[in-house]
C-alpha positions as CSV (number, residue, x, y, z in Angstrom):
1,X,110.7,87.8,146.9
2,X,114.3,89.3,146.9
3,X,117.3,88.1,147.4
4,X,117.9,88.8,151.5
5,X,121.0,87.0,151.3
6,X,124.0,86.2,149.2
7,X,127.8,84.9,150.1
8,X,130.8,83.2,147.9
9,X,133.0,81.4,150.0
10,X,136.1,82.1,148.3
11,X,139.2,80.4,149.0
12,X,141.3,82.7,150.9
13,X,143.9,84.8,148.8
14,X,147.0,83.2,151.7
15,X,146.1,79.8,149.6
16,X,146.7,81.3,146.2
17,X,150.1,82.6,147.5
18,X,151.1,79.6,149.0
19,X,150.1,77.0,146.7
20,X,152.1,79.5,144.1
21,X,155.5,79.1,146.2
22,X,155.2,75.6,146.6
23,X,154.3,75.3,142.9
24,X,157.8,77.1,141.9
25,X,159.6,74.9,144.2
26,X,158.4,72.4,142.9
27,X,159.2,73.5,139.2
28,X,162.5,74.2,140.5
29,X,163.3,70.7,141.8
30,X,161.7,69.2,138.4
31,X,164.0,71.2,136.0
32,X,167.3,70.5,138.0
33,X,166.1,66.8,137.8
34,X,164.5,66.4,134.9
35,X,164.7,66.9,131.4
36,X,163.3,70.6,130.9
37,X,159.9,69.6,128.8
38,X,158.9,67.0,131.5
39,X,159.9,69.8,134.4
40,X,157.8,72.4,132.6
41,X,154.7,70.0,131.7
42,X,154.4,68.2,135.1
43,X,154.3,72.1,136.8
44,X,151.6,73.1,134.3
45,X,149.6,69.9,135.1
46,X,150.0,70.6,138.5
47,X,149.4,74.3,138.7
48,X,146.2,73.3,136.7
49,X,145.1,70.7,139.1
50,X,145.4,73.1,142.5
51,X,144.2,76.5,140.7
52,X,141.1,74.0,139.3
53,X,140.7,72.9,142.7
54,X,140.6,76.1,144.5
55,X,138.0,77.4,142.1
56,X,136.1,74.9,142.4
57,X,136.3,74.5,146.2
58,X,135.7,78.7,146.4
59,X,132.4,78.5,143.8
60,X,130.3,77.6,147.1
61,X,127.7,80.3,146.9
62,X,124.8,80.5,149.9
63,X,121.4,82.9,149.4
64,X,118.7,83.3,150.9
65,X,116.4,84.1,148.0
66,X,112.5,83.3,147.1
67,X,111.4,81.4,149.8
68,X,114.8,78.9,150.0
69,X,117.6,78.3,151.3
70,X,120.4,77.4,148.8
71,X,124.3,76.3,150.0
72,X,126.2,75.0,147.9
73,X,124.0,72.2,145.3
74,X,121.2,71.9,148.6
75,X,118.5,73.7,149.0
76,X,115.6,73.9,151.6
77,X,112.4,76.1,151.8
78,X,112.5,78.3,154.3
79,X,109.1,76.9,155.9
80,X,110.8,73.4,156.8
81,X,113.2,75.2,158.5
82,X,113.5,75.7,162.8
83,X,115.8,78.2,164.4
84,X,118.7,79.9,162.9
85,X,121.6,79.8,165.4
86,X,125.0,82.0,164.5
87,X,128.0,80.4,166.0
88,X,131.4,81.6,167.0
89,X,134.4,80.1,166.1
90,X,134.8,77.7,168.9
91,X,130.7,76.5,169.0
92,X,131.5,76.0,165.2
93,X,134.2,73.4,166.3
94,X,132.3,72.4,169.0
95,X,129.0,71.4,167.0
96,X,131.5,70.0,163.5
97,X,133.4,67.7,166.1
98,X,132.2,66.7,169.6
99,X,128.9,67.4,169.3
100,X,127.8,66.8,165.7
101,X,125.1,64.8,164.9
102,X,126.0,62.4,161.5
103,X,122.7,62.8,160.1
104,X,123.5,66.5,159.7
105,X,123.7,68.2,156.5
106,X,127.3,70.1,156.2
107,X,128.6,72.8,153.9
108,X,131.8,73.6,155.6
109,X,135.3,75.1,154.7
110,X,138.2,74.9,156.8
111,X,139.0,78.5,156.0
112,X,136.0,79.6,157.6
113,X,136.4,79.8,161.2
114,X,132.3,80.5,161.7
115,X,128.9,79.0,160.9
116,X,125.3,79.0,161.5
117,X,123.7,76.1,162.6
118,X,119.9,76.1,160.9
119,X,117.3,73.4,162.8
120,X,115.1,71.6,160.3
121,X,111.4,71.4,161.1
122,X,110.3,68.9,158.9
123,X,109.6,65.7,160.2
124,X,109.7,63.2,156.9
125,X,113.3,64.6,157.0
126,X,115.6,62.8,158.8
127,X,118.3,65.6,158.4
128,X,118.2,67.3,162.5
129,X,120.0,70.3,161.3
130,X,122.2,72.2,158.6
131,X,125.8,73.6,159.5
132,X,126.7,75.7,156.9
133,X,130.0,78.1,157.0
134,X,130.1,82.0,156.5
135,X,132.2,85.0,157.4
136,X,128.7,86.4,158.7
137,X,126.8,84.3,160.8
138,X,124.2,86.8,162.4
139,X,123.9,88.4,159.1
140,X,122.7,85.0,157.6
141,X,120.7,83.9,160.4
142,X,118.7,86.9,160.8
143,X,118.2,86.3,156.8
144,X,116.7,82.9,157.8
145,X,114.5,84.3,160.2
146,X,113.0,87.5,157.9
147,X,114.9,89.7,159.8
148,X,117.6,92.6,159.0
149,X,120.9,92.7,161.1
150,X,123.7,95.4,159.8
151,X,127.4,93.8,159.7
């Protein structure tokens, strides 16, 4: 079976610019207060540390693909799964806050504003649903439910 599905959730490119200006201001401060090879080396560990981190934190990949939902290191066939529910930005905060259940399984981002909320069928699992982020919730839902939705 093909691959009906398939999103990065990159980190958005208003992170890279920002960490980058705080990065040089905080080179700046280090070199007018410390000795230049110390100023230098402590912004490269730093610049290292964030730029690692937003890779790593953007690498999140969900497909649907061969019978299975993947997000993230999870996956789930598609057979234990119940209804695929795209939410809008404020039922995504609504179900990740006031209404979440803790045994939920979560793949969220707090640069993605929207999500789709996938019911799990099987019983031995104790997990009631999966929220999982992405810039196109009723593209991924219909995914989940064989379906094809343009946009």
């Amino acid at each position: 079976m093909p691959t009906t599905y398939a999103e990065r959730l990159n980190v958005p490119l208003r992170w890279w610019v920002q960490a980058t200006m705080f990065l040089a201001t905080v080179w700046l401060a280090f070199i007018v207060a410390l000795p230049a090879w110390i100023a230098w080396a402590g912004a490269g560990v730093l610049l290292a540390v964030t730029f690692g981190l937003f890779a790593w934190i953007g690498s999140v990949r969900i497909t649907v693909a061969d019978g299975t939902l993947t997000a993230g290191s999870a996956r789930i066939p598609l057979e234990l799964l119940g209804e695929a529910e795209a939410l809008d930005k404020e039922e995504t905060r609504r179900v990740h806050g006031v209404d979440a259940d803790v045994r939920a399984f979560l793949l969220t981002r707090p640069y993605v504003s929207r999500a789709v909320k996938v019911a799990v069928a099987d019983p031995a699992d104790p997990t009631p649903y999966w929220l999982i982020s992405t810039r196109h919730p009723r593209t991924l839902a219909a995914a989940l439910a064989g379906r094809s939705v343009a946009g």
